[in-house]
Each structure stands twice: as C-alpha cells, then as structure tokens.
NUSE-914049 format. One line per field, with one value per residue (C-alpha): residue in one letter; x, y, z; residue number from 0. Coordinates in steps of 0.001 Angstrom, whole numbers, plus 524288, in hexadecimal, padded with zeros to 5 digits. Each point is the difference from the previous one (the first is absolute). Layout:
<pts>
residu [A ...]
u [X ...]
v [Y ...]
w [Z ...]
num [NUM ...]
</pts>
This chain:
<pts>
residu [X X X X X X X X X X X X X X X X X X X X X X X X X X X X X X X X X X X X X X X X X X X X X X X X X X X X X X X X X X X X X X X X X X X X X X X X X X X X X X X X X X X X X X X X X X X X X X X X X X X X X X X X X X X X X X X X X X X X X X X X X X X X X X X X X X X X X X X X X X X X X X X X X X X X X X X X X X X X X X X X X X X X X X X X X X X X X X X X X X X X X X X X X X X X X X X X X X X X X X X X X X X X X X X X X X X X X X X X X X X X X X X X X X X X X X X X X X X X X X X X X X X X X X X X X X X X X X X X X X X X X X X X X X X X X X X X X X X X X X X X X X X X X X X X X X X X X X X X X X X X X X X X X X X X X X X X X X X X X X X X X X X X X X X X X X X X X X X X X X X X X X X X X X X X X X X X X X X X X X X X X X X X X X X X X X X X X X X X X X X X X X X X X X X X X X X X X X X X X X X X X X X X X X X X X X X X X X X X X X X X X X X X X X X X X X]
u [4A2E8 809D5 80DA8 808D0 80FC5 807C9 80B1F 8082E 7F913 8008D 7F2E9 7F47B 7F1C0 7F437 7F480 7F2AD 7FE1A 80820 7FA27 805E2 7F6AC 803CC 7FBBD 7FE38 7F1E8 80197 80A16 7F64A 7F54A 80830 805AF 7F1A4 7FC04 80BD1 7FEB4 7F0F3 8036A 80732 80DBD 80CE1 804F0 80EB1 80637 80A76 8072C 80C38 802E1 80D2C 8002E 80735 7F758 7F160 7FBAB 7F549 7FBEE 7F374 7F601 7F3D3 7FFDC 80B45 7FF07 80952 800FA 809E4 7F180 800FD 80B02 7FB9A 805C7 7F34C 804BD 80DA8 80247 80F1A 7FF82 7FDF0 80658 7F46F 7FC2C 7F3BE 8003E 7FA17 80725 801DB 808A0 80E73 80CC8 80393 7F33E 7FE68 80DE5 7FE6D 7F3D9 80717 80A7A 7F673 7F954 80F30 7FFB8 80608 80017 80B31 80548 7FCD2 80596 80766 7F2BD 7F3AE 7F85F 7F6F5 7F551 7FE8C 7F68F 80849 80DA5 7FA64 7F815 80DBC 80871 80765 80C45 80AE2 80C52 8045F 803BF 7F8C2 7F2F0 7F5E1 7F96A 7F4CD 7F533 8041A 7FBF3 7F199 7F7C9 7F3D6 7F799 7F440 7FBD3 7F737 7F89E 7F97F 7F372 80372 80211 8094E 80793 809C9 80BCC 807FF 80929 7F44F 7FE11 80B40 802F6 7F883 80586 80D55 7FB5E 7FBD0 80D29 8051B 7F4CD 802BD 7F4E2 7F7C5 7F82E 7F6ED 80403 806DA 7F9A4 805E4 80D35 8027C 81046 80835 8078C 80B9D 80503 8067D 80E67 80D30 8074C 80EAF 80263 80DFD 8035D 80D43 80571 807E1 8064B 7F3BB 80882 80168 7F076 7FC92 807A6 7FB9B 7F3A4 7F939 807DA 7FD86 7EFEE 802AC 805E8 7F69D 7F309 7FE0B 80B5F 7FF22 80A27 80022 80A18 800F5 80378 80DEC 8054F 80792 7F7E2 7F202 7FAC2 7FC09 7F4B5 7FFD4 7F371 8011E 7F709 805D0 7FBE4 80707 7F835 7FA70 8088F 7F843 805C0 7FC4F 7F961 80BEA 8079B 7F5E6 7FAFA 80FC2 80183 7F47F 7FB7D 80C90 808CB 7FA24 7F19F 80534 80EC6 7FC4D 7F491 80952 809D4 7F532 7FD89 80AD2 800A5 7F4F4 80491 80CF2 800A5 80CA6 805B2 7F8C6 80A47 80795 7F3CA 7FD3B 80E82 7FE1F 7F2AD 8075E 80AD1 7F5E8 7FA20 80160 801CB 7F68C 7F780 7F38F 7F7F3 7F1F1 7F206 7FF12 7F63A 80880 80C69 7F766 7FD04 80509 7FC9F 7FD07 7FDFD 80944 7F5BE 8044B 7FA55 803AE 8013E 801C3 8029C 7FCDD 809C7 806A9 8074B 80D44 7FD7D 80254 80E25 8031D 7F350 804B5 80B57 7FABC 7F8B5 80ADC 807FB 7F355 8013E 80ECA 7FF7A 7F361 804EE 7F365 7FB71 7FC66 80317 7F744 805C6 7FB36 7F995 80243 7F8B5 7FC9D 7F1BF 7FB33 7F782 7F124 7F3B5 7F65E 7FD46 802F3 80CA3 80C18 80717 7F612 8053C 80E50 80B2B 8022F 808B0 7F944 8077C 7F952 8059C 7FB76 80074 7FE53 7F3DF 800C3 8092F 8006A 7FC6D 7FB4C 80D12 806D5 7F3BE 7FC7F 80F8D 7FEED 7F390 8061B 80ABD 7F55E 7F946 80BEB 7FE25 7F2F0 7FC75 7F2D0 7FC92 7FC87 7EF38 80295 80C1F 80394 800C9 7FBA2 7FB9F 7F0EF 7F8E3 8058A 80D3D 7FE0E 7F6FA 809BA 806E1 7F59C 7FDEF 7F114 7FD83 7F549 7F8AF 801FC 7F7C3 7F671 8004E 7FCA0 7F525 7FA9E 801B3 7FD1C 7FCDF 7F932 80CBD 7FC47 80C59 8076B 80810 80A16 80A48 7F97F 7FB6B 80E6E 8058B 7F564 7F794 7F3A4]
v [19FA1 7F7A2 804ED 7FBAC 803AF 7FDC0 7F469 809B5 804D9 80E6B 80222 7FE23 8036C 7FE50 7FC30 802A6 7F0AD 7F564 7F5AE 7F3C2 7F922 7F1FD 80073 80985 8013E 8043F 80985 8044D 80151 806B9 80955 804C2 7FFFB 809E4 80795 801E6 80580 80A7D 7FA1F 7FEA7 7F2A9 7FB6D 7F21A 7FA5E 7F2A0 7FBD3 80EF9 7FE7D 80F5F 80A38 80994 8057B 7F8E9 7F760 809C0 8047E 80371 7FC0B 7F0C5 7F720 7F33D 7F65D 7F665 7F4F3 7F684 80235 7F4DB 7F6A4 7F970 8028A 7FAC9 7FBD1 7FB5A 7F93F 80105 80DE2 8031C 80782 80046 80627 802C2 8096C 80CDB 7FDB6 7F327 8020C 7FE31 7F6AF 7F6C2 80155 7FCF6 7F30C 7FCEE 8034A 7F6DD 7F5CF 80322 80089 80EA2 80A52 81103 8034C 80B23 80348 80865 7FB17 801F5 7F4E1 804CE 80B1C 7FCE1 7FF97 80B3E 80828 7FB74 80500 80A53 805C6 7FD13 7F64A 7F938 7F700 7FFAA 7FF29 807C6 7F771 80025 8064B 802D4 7F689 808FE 7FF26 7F06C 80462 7FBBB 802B1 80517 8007A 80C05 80295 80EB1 80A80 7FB4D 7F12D 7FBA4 7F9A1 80390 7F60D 80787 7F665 80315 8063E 80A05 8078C 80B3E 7FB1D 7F4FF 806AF 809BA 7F5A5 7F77E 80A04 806D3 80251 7FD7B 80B88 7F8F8 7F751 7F45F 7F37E 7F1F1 7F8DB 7FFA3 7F84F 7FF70 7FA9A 7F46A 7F7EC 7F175 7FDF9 80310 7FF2E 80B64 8007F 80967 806B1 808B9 806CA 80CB5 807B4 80F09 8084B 80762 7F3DB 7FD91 80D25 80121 7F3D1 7FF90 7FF58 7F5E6 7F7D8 8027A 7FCA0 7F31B 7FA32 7FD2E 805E5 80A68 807BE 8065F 8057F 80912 804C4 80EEE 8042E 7F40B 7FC95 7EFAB 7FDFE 7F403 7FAE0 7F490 7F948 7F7DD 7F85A 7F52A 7F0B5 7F47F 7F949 7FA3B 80815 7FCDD 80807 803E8 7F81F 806D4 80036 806CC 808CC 80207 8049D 80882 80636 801E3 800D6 80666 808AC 80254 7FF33 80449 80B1D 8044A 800E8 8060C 80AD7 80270 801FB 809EF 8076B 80209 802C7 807B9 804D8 7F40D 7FBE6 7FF73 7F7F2 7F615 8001D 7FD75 7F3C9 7FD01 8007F 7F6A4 7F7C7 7FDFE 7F14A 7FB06 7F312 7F8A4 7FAEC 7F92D 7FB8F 8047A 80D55 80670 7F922 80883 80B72 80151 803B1 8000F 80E74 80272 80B99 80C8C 809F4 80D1B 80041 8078B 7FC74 8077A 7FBB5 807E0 7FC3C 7F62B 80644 8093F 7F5CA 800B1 80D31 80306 7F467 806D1 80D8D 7F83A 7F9C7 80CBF 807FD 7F54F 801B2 80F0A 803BB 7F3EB 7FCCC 7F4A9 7F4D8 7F0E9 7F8CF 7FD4D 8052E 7F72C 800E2 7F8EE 80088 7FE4C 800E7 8091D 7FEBF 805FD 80185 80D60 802D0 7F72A 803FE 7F9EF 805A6 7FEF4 80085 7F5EB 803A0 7FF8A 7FEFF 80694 7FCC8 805B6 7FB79 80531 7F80D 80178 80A07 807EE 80CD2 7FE3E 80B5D 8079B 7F5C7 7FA41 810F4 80097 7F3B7 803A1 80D26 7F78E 7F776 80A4A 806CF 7F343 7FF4F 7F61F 7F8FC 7FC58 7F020 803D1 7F6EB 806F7 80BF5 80C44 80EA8 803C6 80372 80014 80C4A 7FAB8 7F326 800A0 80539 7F3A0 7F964 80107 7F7FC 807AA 80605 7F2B7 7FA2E 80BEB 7FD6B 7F1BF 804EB 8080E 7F580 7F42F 808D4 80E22 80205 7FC21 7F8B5 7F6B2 80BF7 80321 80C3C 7F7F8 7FE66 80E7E 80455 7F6E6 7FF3F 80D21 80037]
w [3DCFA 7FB0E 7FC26 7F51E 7FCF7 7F4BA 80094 80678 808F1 7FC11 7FA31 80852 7FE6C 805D4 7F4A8 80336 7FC52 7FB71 7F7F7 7FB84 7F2F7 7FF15 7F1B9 7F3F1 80195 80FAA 7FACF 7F71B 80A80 809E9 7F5B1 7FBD4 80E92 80359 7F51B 80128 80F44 7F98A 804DD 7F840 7FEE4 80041 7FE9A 8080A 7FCC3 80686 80400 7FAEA 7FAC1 8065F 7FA0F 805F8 7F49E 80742 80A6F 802D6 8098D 7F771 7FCA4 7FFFF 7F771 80428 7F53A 8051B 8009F 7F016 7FF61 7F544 7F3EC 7F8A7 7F1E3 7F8BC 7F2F0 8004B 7F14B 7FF50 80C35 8042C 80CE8 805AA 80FD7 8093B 80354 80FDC 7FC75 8051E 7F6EC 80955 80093 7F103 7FD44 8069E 7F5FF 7F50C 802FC 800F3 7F29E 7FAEC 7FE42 803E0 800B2 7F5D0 809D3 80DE5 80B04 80C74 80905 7FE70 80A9A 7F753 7F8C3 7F1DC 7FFD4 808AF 7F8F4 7F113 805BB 805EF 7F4A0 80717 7F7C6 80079 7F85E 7F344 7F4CD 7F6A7 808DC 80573 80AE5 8063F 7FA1D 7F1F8 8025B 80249 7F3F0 805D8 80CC3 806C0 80541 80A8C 7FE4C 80898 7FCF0 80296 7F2DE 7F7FA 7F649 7F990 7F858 7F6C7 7F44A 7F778 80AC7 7FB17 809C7 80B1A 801F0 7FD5C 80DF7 80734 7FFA9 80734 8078E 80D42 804E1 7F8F2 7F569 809AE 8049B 7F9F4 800D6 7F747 7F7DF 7F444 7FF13 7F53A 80634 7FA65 801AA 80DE6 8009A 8088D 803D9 802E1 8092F 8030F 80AC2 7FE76 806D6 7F514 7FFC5 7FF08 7F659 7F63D 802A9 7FBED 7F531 7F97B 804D1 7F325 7FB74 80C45 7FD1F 7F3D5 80247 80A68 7FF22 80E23 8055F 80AC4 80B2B 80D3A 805CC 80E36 80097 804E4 7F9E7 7F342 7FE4A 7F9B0 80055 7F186 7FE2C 7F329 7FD59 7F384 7FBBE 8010B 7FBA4 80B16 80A68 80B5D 80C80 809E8 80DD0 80B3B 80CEB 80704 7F520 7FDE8 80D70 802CD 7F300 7FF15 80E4C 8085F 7F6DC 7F6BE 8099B 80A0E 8028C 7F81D 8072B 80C67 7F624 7FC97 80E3A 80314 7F602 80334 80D73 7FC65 7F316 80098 8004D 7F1B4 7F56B 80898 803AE 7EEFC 7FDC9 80897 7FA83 7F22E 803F2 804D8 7F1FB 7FBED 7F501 7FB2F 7F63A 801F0 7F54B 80113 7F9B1 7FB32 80952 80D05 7F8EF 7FD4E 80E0A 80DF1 80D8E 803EC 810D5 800B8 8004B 7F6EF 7F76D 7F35B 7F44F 7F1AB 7F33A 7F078 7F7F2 7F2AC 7FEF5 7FAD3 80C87 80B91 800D5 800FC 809AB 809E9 8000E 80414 8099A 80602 7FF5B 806B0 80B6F 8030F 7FD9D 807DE 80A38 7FF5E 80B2D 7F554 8042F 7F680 7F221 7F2B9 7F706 7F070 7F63C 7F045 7F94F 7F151 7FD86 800A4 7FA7E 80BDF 800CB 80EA1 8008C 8043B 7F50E 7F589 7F2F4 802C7 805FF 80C01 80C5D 80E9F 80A60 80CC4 80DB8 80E2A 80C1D 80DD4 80839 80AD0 7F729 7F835 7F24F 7FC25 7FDDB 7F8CB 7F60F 7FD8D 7F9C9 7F8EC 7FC17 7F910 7FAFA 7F995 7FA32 7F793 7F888 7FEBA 808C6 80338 80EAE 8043F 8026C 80BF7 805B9 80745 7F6A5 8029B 7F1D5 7FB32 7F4C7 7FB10 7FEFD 7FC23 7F4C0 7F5C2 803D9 7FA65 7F0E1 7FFF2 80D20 7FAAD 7FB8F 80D2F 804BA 7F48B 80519 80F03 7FC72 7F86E 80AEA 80AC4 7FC32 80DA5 8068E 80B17 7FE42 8039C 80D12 803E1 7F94F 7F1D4 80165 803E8 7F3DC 7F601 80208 806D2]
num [0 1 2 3 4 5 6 7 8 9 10 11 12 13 14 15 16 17 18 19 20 21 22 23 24 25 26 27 28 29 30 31 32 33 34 35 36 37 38 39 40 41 42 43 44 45 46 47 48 49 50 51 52 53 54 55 56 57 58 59 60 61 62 63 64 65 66 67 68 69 70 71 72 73 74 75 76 77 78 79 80 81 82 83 84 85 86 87 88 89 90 91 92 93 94 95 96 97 98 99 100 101 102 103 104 105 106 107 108 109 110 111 112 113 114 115 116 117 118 119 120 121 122 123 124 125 126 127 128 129 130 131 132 133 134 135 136 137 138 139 140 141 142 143 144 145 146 147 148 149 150 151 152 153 154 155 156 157 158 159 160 161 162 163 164 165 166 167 168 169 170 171 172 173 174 175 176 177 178 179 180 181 182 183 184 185 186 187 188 189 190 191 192 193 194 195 196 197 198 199 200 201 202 203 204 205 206 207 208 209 210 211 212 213 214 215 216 217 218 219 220 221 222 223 224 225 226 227 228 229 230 231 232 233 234 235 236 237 238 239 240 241 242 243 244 245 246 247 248 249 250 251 252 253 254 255 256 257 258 259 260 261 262 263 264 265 266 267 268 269 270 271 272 273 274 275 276 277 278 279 280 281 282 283 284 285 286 287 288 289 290 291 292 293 294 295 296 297 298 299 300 301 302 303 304 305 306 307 308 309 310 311 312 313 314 315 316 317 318 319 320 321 322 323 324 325 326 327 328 329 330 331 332 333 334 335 336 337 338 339 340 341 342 343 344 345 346 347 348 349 350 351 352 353 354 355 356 357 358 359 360 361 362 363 364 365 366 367 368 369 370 371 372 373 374 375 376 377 378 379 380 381 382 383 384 385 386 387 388 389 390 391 392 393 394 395 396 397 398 399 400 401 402 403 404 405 406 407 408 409 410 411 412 413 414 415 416 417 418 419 420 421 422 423 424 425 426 427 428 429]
</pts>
C-alpha cells in the first residue's frame, strides 16, 4: 500500500489506491471505477496544504500527469489548461505567450486546482485572489462525467472556484490572463509601529504590499511590488544561489534549530534574525518577483478578517507572544486582498487583511495557533481551507453569507458525497 504526506510532512495516510490519469478522460474512468466500488475519492496536487484536506483511505487521484496548456487566446487573455499544471510550469508558458497571472502568492509549487480550490491569494489591496481569475472549469463527477461551469453557471461556478475539493474533481481551468509585466520589488525593515499604523496607506499605494515581523522584536520587514516598465534585470545563480539558499534557507533553518532546541533563548535568536533583515531591490518578470524559494518545513496558520481590523489584531498577537512567552521563532506574515464573490472564499465579499502565523516542524503549535485562533474570531475571521485551523461547520457557516447555496451547489455536483473525507465532513457537514 503506498503512503503519501503533505509538503510538510505532518499529514500522512495510507489510500486504499492511488491513481495517477494522464488525461481527463482517465480521470474520468478512474473516478467512475472508484466510485462504482463504493469508495470515496480525494485529489492531491502538489500537497502544499497544511490541512487533512486531501486525506483519505478510499481512492487517491494524484493529478500532477494533468499538466497541459490545452488552449490560449493572447487577445482575450484566456487561457485554457488542465488542473494538475503547477504555478510554476504554467508561469513559464505564460511568459512565452506574453501573459501573465495579475496576482499570485510567494509559493509556485501547488497546482492550479489545489491553489483555487484552497482560496489561495497574493497581495494587493486592489486585487484578488488567484480564484477570482477562473472564468471557467471542467468538472469531473461521481458518475464519470463532465460538467463544464463558465460565467452563465451562476452559483456553481461561484462554489467551485473555491471548492476544496468537495464538488468532484477539476480538469480543466479557463483563467483570465493579462499582458506580461515587470515587477519592482523593495525590501525594507521599518518600526513595526510606523508599518502598522499606516498600513492601509502603504496597501494603498503599491500594487503588491506585504510585511513580516519576528515576535519579541520592534522591525517588520515591508515588500513593495509595483509594476515597471523598466527592463527585467534578473539575478544571476550565484546571487541567487547565496540569497535565497544560504541566507534566508539556509542560515535560517540552522537559526530555527537552534530555536527549537533551545526555546528559552528565542527572543534573543528573533532579535538577531530581525537585525539580520536586508534591505534590496530586485526587478525582473512578475511571476520571478511573485515567488520564493521555500525548503524550511513549517505548519502554518492563516486568518481572513476585515481589512480595517489587521492592525489592531497583529498587535494582540504580538502582545499574546511576549505575555504568554510563548516559544515562536518564525515571523508573522501580513498581507491585503479585495474582496471576492466565490462563495467559500476567505475574502468573500469584503476587503480583507490575511494574518498568517507559522510554527517550525518538530514544535508545539497547537497552544499558540488555538489563541490566535480566538483572537481571529472576535473579528470575525475566515480560516485559509489549506491551513491549520480547529473550527467546523457549525462555526464557520455564519461566516459565510451564500453558505447555504454552496451546500445547494454540493448536493447538486455530488449529493452522494463520495468526494468527501473527515476534513470536508469536519468543515462543510457530512
């Protein structure tokens, strides 16, 4: 029996098979062959959630075969391609057709299905997340068949931009692409206290704005992303090879180690980290800016909550750190999004700040992402569908003002529920 875990290595299960369809129509077969056995069915791309969300013990699709540009229209900026395709390997074709996704997140390594199906997002107050650029989708039914949602589908294809996985299974996704661009990038440490109380000014004047801050110290660590029409000058491998995987994957790694076997000596080790913070530019093509290299294994946890709310619950997260001393080395990430109409997303219908916390592996998250999580909540907040939260469908559905037509939308697409696992019961009701 083979076994698959999650990017971090902290969910592990043991399917009764594991199929991989190099094409819609053997993701079609193997979904009716599954389903006529009697066994539940999840999919798994990249594994990149934190969540149970692609657990089971029934039948496990792994869709990273499904990789294909299958149709793009520069003049339109349309572009058809199959769900198991990576951010990273589709970036690279968009740059060749001279397009480009209008707002990403800092990770390329999901797929497309399992980065809308999660909610995934980037920055920016003016934008989005990546599932409000879905136009259209093919999806893949208990039975075997397909069922393509575009704009006149109304509510359906509002659910299945943001699906996690419970509606059947995605084949295709049409997004809405725009012309290539350049992205200048600045990285600048600034007074947390001067960050947080113009933070909406900052989102408001960048295209792309987002900060870190390391607990138990007094520096955050802003990025501004604003489009250029300069010239891309790219990084060369050395450059690179020394920023991104000696200092910051690296160093820090050992620097989070160290940590972990040492907690009291934390605010110290983050008051270090936080002088270490550089300041720099870089300037090349949008989705090279977007993203960064990732081999530090974390947990993570990540709120939605209004907007006008961020600044004063960072704070009481910060404050909950230094009061309950609690052993957290990894920084806390802050970002802005518009606000979206799928039903399910964390961003639904209102602007919204992201508060996302992270924990090392091989240490205690539980106590510190339960009190953020109550901090979270006294403003209303939304979990990430692919991070680490503790909440069910009974508190999470007033959150939701459509909830009930993404439930009429289920029991349509798959009424018998056999795209269901303990996660989707725990979240979306059985």
């Amino acid at each position: 029996m083979e076994t698959w875990s999650n990017w971090a290595g902290d969910q592990t299960c043991s399917p009764a098979e594991m199929v991989r369809p190099g094409s819609r129509d053997e993701l079609a077969a193997s979904i009716a062959s599954a389903a006529g056995a009697g066994r539940r069915i999840r999919v798994a791309g990249s594994g990149h959630s934190f969540t149970e969300t692609a657990m089971t013990d029934g039948t496990m699709l792994r869709i990273e075969g499904l990789d294909r540009v299958l149709d793009a229209d520069r003049s339109t900026g349309l572009v058809r391609v199959e769900a198991g395709i990576s951010l990273r390997s589709l970036n690279g074709h968009l740059d060749d057709l001279g397009l480009a996704m209008e707002n990403l997140g800092d990770i390329d390594t999901q797929t497309i299905a399992g980065a809308i199906s999660t909610g995934t997002h980037g920055t920016g107050a003016g934008l989005r997340n990546i599932s409000a650029q879905v136009e259209a989708v093919e999806l893949v039914l208990a039975d075997g068949s397909v069922r393509a949602l575009g704009q006149d589908s109304g509510a359906l294809l509002q659910a299945a931009r943001v699906g996690v996985g419970a509606l059947g299974a995605l084949a295709s996704v049409t997004l809405r692409c725009v012309p290539a661009f350049t992205l200048h990038r600045i990285d600048e440490p600034r007074p947390v206290e001067d960050v947080l109380c113009s933070l909406h000014e900052l989102a408001a004047a960048n295209d792309h704005f987002e900060f870190f801050v390391f607990p138990y110290t007094e520096t955050a660590l802003t990025i501004r992303r604003n489009r250029t029409d300069r010239e891309p000058e790219p990084r060369g491998p050395v450059r690179r090879f020394f920023g991104d995987v000696v200092l910051e994957n690296g160093i820090g790694d050992l620097m989070l180690r160290f940590a972990r076997s040492r907690p009291a000596a934390i605010p110290r080790l983050a008051r270090t980290a936080a002088k270490l913070m550089a300041q720099g530019e870089h300037l090349d093509r949008s989705h090279r800016i977007f993203a960064n290299l990732r081999t530090i294994r974390f947990t993570e946890m990540e709120y939605a909550i209004p907007r006008a709310d961020g600044p004063e619950a960072l704070r009481r997260v910060l404050d909950l750190i230094s009061f309950e001393r609690l052993p957290v080395a990894m920084p806390i990430e802050c970002r802005v999004v518009a606000g979206d109409d799928a039903l399910l997303s964390p961003s639904h219908e209102r602007d919204t700040t992201y508060i996302a916390v992270h924990q090392y592996h091989g240490m205690e998250w539980r106590p510190y992402f339960e009190a953020v999580e109550e901090i979270m909540r006294s403003y209303g907040g939304r979990p990430h569908w692919g991070k680490r939260h503790l909440q069910t469908a009974e508190t999470v559905r007033d959150l939701y003002p459509r909830w009930a037509d993404f439930e009429a939308a289920r029991n349509e697409l798959d009424p018998g529920r056999t795209f269901a696992n303990e996660y989707t019961e725990r979240v979306l009701g059985a």
